[in-house]
C-alpha positions as CSV (number, residue, x, y, z in Angstrom):
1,X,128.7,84.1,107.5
2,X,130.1,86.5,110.0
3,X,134.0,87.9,110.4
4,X,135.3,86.6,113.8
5,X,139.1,86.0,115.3
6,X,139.5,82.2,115.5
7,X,143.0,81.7,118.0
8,X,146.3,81.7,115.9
9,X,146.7,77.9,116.2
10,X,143.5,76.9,114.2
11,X,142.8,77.1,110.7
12,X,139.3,77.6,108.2
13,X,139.2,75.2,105.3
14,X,136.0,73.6,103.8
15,X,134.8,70.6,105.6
16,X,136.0,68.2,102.9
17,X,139.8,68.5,104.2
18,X,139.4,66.6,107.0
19,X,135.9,64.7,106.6
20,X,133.9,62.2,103.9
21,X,130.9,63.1,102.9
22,X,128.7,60.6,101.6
23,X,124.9,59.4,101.2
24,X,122.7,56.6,101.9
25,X,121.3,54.1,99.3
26,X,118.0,53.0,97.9
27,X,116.2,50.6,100.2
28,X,114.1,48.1,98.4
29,X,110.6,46.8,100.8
30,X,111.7,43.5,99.7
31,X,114.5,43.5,102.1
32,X,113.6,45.6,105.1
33,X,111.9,44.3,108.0
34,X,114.5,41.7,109.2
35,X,115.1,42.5,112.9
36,X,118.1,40.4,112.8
37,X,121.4,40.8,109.9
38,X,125.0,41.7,110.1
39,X,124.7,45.1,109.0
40,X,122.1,48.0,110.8
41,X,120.1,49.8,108.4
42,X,119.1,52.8,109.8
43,X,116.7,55.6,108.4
44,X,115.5,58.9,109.0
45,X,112.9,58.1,111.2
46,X,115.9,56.2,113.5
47,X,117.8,59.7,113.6
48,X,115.0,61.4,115.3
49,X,114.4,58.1,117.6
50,X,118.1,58.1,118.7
51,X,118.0,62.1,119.2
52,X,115.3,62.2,121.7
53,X,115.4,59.1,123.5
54,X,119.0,57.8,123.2
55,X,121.4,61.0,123.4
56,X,122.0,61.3,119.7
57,X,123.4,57.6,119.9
58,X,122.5,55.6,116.6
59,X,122.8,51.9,117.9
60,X,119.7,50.0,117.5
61,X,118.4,49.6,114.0
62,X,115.0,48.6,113.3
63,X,115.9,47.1,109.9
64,X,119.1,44.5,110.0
65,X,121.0,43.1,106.1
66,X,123.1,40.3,105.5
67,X,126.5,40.8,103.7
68,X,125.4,39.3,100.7
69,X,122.5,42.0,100.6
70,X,124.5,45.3,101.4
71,X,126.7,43.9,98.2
72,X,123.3,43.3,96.0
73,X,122.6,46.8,97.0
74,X,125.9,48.3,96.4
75,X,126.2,49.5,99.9
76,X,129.4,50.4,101.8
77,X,128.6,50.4,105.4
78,X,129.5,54.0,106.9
79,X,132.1,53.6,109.7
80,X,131.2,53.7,113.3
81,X,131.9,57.5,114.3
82,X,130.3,59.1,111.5
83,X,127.3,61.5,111.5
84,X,124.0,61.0,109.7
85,X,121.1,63.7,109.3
86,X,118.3,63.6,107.3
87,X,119.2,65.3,103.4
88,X,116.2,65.8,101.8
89,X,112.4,66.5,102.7
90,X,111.1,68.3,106.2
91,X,113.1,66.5,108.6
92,X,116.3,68.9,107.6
93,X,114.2,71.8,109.3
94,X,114.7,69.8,112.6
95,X,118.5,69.8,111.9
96,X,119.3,66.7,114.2
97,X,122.2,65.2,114.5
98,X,123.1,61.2,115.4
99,X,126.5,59.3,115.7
100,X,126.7,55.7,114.5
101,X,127.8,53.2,117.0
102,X,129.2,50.7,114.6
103,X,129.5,50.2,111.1
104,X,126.1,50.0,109.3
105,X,124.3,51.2,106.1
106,X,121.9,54.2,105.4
107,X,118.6,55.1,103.3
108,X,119.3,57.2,100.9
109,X,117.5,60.3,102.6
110,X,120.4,60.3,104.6
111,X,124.0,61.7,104.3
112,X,126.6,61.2,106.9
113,X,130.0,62.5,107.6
114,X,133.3,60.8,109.0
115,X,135.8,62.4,109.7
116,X,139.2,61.3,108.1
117,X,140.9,60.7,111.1
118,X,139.1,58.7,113.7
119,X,140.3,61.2,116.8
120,X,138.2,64.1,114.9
121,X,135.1,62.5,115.1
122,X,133.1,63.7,118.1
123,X,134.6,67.3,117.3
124,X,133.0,66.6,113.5
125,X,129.7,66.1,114.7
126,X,129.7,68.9,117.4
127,X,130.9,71.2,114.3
128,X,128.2,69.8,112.5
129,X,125.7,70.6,115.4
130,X,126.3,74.4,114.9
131,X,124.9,74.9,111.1
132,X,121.3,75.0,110.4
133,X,120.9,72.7,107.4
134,X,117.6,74.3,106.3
135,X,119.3,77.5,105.3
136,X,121.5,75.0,103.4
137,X,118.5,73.3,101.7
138,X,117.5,73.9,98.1
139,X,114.4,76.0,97.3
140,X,112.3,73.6,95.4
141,X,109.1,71.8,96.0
142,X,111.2,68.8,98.4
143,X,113.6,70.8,100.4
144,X,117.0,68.7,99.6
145,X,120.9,69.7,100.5
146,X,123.5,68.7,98.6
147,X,126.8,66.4,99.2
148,X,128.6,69.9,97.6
149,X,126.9,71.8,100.7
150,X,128.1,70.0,103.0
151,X,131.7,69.5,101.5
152,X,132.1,73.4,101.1
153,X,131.4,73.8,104.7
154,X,133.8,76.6,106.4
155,X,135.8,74.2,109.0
156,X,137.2,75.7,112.2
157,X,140.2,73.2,112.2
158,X,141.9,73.3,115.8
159,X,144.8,71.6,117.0
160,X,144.1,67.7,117.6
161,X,144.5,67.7,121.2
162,X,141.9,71.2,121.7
163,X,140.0,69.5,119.8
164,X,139.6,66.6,122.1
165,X,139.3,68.8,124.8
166,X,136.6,70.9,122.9
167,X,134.8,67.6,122.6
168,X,135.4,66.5,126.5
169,X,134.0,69.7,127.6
170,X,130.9,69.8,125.4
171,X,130.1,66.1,126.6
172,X,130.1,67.5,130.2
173,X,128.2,71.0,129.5
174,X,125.9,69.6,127.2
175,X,124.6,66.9,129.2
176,X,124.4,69.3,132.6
177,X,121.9,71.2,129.8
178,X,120.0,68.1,129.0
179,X,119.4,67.3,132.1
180,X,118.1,70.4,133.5
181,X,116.2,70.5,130.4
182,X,114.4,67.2,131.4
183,X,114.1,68.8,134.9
184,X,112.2,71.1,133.6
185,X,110.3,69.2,131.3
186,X,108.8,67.5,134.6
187,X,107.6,70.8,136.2
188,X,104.3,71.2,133.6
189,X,102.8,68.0,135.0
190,X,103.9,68.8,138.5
191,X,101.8,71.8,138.7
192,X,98.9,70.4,137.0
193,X,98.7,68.2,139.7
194,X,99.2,70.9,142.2
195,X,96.0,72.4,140.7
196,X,94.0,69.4,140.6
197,X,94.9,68.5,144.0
198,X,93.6,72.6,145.2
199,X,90.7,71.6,143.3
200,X,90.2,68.5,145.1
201,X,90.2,69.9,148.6
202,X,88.3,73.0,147.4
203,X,85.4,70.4,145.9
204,X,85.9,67.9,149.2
205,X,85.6,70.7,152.1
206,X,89.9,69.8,153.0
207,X,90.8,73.6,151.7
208,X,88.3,75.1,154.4
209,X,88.6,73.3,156.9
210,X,90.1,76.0,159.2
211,X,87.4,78.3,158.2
212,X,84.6,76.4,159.2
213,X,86.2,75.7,162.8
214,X,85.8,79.7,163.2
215,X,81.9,79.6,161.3
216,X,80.2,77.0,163.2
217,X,76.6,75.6,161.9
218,X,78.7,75.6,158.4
219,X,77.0,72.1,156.5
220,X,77.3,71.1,152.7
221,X,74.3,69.7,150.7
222,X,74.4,66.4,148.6
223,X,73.1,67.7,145.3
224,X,73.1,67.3,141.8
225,X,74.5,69.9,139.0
226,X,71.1,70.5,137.6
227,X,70.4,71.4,140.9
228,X,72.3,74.3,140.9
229,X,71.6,75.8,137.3
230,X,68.8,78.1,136.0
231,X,67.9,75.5,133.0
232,X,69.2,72.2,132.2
233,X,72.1,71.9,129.9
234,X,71.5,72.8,126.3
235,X,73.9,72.1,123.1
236,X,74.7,74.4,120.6
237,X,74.3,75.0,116.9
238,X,77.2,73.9,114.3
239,X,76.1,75.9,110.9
240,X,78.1,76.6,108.1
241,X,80.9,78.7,107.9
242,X,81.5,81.5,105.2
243,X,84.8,83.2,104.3
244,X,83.5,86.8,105.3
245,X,83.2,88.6,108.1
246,X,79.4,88.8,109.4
247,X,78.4,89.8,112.8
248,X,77.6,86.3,114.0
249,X,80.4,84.3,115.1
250,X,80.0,80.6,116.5
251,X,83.4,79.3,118.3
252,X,85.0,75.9,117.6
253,X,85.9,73.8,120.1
254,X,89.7,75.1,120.4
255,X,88.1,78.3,121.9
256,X,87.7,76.1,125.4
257,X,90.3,73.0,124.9
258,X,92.5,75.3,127.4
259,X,90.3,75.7,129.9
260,X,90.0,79.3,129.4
261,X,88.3,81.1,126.7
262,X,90.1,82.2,123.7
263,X,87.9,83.9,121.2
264,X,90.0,84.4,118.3
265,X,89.1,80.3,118.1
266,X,85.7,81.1,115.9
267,X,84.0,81.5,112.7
268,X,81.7,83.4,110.7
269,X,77.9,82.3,110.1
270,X,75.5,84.0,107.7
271,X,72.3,83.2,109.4
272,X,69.7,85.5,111.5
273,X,70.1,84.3,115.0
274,X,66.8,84.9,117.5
275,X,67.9,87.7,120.2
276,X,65.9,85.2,122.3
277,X,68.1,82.3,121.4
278,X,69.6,79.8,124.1
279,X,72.1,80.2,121.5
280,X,73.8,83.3,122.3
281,X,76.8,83.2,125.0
282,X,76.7,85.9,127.8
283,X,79.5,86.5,130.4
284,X,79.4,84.1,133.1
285,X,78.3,81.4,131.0
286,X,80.1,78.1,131.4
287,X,80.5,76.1,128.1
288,X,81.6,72.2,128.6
289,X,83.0,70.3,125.5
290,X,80.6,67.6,125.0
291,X,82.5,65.6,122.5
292,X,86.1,65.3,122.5
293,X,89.1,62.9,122.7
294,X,88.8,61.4,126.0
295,X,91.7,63.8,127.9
296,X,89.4,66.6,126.9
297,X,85.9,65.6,126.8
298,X,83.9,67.8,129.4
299,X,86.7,70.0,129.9
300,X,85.1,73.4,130.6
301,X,85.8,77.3,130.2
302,X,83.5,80.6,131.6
303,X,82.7,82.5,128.5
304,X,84.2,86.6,129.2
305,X,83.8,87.6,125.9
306,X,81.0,90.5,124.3
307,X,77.5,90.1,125.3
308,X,75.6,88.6,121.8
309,X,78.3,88.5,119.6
310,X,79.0,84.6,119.8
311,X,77.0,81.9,119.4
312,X,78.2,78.1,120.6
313,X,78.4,74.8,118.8
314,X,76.7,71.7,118.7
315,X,80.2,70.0,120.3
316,X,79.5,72.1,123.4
317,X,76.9,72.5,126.1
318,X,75.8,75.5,128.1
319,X,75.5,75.8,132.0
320,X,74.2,78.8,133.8
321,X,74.5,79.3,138.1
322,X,71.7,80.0,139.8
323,X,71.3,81.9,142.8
324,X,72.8,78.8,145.0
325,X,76.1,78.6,143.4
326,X,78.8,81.2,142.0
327,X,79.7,80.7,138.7
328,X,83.3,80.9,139.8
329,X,82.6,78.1,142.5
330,X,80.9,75.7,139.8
331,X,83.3,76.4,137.4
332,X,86.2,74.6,140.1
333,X,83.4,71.6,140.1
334,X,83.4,71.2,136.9
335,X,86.9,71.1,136.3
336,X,88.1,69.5,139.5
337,X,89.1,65.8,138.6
338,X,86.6,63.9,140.2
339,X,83.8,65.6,137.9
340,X,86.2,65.1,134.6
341,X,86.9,61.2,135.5
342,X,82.8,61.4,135.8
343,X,82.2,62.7,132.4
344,X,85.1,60.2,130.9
345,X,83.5,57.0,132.5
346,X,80.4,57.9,131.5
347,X,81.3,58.9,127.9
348,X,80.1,56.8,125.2
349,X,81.6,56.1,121.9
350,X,85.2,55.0,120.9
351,X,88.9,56.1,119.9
352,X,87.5,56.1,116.4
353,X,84.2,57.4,117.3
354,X,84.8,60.8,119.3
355,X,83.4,60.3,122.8
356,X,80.3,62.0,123.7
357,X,78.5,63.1,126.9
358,X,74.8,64.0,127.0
359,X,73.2,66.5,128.5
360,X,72.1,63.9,131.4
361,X,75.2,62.6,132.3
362,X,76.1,66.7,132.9
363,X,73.0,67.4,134.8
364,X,73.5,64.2,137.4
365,X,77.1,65.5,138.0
366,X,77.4,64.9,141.7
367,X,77.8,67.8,143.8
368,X,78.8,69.0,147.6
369,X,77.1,72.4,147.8
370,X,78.8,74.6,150.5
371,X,76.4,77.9,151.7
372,X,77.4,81.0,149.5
373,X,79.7,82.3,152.1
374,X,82.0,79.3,152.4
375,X,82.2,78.9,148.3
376,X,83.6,82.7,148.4
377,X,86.0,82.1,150.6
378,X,87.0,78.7,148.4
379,X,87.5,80.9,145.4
380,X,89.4,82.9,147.3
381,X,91.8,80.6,147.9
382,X,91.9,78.9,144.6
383,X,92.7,82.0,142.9
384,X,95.2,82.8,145.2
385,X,97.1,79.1,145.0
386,X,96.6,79.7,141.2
387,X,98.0,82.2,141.1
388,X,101.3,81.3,142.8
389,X,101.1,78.4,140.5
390,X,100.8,81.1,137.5
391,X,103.6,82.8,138.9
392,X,106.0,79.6,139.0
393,X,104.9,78.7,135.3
394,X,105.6,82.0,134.1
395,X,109.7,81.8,136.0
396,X,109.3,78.2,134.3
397,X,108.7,79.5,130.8
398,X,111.7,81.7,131.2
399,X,114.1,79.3,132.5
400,X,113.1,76.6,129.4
401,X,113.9,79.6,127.3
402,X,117.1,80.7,128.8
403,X,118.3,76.1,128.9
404,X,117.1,76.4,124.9
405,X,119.7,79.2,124.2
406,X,122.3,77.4,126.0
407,X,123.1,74.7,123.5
408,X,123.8,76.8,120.2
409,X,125.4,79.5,123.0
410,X,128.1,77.1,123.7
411,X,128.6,75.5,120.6
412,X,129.0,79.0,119.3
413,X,131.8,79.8,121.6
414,X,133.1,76.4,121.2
415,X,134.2,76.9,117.7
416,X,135.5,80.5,118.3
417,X,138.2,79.0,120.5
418,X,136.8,80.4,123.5
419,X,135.4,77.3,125.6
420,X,138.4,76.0,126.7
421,X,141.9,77.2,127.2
422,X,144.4,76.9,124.5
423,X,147.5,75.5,125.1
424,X,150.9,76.6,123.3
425,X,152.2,73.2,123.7
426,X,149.2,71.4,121.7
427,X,150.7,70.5,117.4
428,X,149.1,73.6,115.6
429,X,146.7,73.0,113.0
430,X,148.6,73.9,110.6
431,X,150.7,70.1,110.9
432,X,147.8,68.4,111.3
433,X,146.3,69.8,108.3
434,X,149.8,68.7,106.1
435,X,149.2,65.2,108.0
436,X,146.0,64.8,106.0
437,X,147.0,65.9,103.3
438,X,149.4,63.8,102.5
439,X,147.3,61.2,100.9
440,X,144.7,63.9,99.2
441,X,145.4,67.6,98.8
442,X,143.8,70.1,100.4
443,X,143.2,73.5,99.2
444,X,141.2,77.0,100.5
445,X,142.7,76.6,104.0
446,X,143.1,80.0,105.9
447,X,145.2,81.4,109.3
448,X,143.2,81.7,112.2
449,X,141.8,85.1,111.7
450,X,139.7,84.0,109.1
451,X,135.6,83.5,109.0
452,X,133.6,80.9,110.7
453,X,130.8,78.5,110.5
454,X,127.2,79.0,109.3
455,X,124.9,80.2,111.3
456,X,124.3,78.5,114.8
457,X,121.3,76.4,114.7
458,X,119.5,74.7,117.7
């Protein structure tokens, strides 16, 4: 907890003054599974669903229970307004947040809070929104938070109608947020397709087309990718790995899965490679993934790393260029889209037997060969386009950064009083508090200068 100046009109008291805290019940198999009911029965699992895909809305319940079955199970429906969130297991690390739509029952894995007075409720949950419920969680083999936890909760109380503006305000902010978040959630797939379409018109002739106009007696050959290697594909080795460090390492397949090599993505081998081996990766060579889901099967990477050091596995295959293609130009082929939907189609196996290509299917790879001159100025370009495109997903990691800060940013400032203007007019908190209380008494509440809220959590 941290000391900051909350505005004169508000008030810190524990959660429990203004809130019920309760949790879900035991859910027997014998009764779940009815799609229809009077009464939703929601679990965990339906938290996270409405989070992601339904603004934090809890509304449509995968389990439904009659009357007389919520009173078998000793039930009381929560009340529509309330919050849930998972209380025990890993689920609290991902500290969501949903708000009931009606009245409806909860597992008891779950612990929701309603606020007293029905007007509160959005302001609850927002509140709610700020404290990372990990930190709360107990240190013991199940992580697990308590209804005490919760209850004990320091409460920025504000007056009633700042609170409704507080709430108002966050509705608009927060969605403005989300929905540039979703913007750029798109941009990913938009620039992989840019890429695939550079590689398209770099494997198809389209990105030179202005070239050739200014190198006449320019033509492309019809080949195959065997064609254009010094020895026909050849898989690797898969030994056994030990836990010490020898000098023979022999990447997995997560070393290439990007596209681009990554050699911390290995493992130690205790066995006497031949110098002579096929075995041993050089720079320039081009290692494809054999076997694979289907999204990356043949997907392909140029080795950079030390000369003899690495050794590849039986998962991968190994090209080398000749002298009629650059390694850089058949390393576009190879991972242009038309060559990938070649090696899918042509995969064999299943979803529960890892598809696999063989070395034939890589070999008869179709090719367009373009003279050594043209395929330079085609790598040209692609490096340069890539690298714009590099460019834009660097700016686009920083912005999904900088829309990540903004939801805890805001909530922080929310409940320091600072989001929205205070008015003098508004009932202080102070009356709303003795409103409250007059049916349950209400003790640890503090002036406006007091402390805060946990710790804002994401």
């Amino acid at each position: 907890m941290s000391d900051i100046n909350l505005p004169d009109s508000w008030l810190e008291i524990e959660l429990s003054g203004v809130a019920d805290v309760s949790s879900g019940i035991g859910f027997p198999l014998q009764h779940q599974g009815q799609s229809k009911g009077e009464i939703g029965f929601f679990k965990v699992g339906d938290i996270s669903i409405a989070v992601k895909d339904n603004n934090g809305i809890l509304e449509n319940a995968q389990h439904y229970v009659s009357t007389n079955v919520a009173q078998i199970l000793k039930g009381k429906p929560i009340k529509a307004g309330a919050t849930v969130f998972a209380k025990i297991g890993e689920a609290i690390h991902l500290n969501r947040r949903a708000i009931v739509k009606t009245d409806c029952l909860v597992d008891n894995n779950v612990m929701s809070v309603k606020a007293k007075l029905g007007a509160m409720d959005k302001y609850v949950h927002y509140f709610l929104r700020t404290t990372d419920f990990s930190e709360q969680a107990r240190s013991t083999t199940v992580p697990s938070i308590r209804k005490g936890d919760v209850e004990t909760l320091q409460f920025p109380l504000a007056p009633l109608p700042e609170q409704k503006r507080i709430a108002d305000k966050l509705d608009t902010v927060l969605a403005r947020v989300d929905a540039c978040r979703e913007r750029l959630n798109r941009v990913p797939l938009i620039l992989k397709r840019f890429k695939q379409s550079v590689l398209a018109a770099a494997t198809s002739g389209k990105l030179t087309e202005d070239w050739r106009i200014k190198n006449v007696d320019i033509s492309w050959a019809d080949v195959k990718l065997e064609d254009v290697l010094r020895e026909k594909p050849r898989n690797g080795y898969s030994p056994k790995a030990v836990d010490y460090e020898t000098s023979v390492r022999s990447l997995t397949l997560s070393a290439t899965t990007s596209g681009k090599f990554i050699g911390k993505h290995c493992k130690f081998i205790d066995e006497s490679i031949p110098s002579t081996s096929h075995l041993w990766l050089n720079p320039g060579d081009i290692l494809v993934q054999r076997a694979n889901s289907l999204e990356y099967v043949g997907v392909s990477a140029i080795f950079d790393g030390s000369i003899n050091t690495f050794i590849y596995p039986d998962l991968m295959m190994k090209c080398r260029a000749n002298e009629r293609i650059l390694t850089s130009y058949l390393f576009i082929v190879l991972s242009a889209e038309a060559t990938r939907n070649y090696f899918r189609e042509n995969a064999t196996g299943t979803a529960g037997n890892m598809p696999k290509i063989n070395q034939q299917t890589v070999a008869s790879v179709p090719v367009q060969l373009p003279p050594i001159e043209e395929q330079q100025e085609i790598v040209h370009r692609v490096e340069t386009l890539f690298a714009f495109a590099d460019r834009l997903e660097a700016r686009l990691s920083t912005a999904r950064n900088a829309a990540e800060r903004l939801t805890p940013a805001l909530l922080a400032k929310a409940f320091r009083g600072e989001l929205v203007p205070q008015d003098p007019n508004d009932e202080p908190a102070s009356l709303l508090l003795q409103r409250l209380a007059e049916n349950q008494g209400i003790t640890n509440a503090k002036p406006g200068r007091g402390r805060t809220s946990k710790k804002e959590a994401i």
